[in-house]
C-alpha positions in Angstrom: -22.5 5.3 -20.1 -19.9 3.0 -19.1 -20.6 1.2 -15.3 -17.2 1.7 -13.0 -16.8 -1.7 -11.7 -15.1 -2.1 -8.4 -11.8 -3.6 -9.5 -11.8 -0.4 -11.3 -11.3 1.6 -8.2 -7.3 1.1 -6.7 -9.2 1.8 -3.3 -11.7 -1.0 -3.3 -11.4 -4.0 -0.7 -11.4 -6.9 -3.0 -8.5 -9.3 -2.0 -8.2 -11.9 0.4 -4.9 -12.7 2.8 -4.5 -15.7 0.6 -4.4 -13.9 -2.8 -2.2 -11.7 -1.7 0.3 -13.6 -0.2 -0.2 -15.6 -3.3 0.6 -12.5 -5.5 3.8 -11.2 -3.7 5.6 -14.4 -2.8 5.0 -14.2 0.8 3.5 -15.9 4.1 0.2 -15.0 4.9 0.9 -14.8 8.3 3.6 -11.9 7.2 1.1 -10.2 6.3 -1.0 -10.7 9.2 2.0 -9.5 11.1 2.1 -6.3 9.2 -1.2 -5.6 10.0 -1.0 -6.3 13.9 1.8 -3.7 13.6 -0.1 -1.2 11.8 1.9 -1.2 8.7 -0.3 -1.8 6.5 -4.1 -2.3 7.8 -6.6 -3.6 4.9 -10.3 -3.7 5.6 -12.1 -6.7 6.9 -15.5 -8.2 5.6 -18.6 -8.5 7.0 -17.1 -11.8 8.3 -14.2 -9.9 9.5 -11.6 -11.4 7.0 -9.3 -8.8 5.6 -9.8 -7.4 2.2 -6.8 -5.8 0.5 -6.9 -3.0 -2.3 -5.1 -2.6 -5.2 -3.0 0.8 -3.3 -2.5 -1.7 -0.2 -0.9 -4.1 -2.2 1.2 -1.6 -3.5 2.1 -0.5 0.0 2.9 -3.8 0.8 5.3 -4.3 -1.9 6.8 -1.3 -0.3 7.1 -3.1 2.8 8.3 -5.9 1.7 11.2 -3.9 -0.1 11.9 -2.5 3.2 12.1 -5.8 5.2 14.4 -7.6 3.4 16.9 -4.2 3.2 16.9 -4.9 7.4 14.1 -2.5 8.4 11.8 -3.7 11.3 8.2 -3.1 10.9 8.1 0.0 13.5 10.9 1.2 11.1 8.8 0.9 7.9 5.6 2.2 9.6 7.7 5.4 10.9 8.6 5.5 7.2 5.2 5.2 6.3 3.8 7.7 8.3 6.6 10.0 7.2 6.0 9.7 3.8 2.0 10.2 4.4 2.9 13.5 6.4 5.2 14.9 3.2 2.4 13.8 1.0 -0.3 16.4 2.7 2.4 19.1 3.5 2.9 18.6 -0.5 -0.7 19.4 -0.9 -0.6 22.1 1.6 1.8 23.6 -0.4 0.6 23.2 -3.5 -2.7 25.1 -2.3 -0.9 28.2 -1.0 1.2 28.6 -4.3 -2.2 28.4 -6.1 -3.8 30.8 -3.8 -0.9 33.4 -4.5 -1.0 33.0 -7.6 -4.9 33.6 -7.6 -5.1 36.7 -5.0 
């Protein structure tokens, strides 16, 4: 049996402000920023540094697509959130058509 390792897992805290920043071609107090404004909010280690996930950066990328076409960051956390509640009434959705289909 093959061991899942944690970078194996898109939702695993593994990467630091630093690398981040490093990865997309950004400040790291940007990112900072975006977390402040709830945004994007990573997980912080036991020494309370944040830890990003591989599905965070991705949502940051996001972000930073959405800054530089003139959104603010309440803008692209109302998009966010928008998109989050489309996503579950998707699901919703999904689960009554397969009910239907099953009663």
């Amino acid at each position: 049996m093959m061991v899942r390792l944690p970078f194996d897992d898109e939702h695993a805290p593994l990467y630091s402000v630093g690398q981040v920043a490093d990865m997309l071609h950004v400040e790291q107090a940007f990112l900072r920023r975006l977390d402040e404004h709830d945004v994007v909010r990573p997980a912080r280690s036991s020494g309370g540094q944040r830890r990003y996930t591989r599905h965070e950066i991705g949502d940051l990328q996001n972000a930073i697509q959405l800054v530089g076409e003139g959104m603010t960051l309440a803008a692209v956390r109302r998009i966010f959130e928008l998109q989050h509640q489309v996503r579950e009434l998707q699901e919703e959705l999904a689960r009554e058509r397969a009910a239907r289909r099953e009663g």
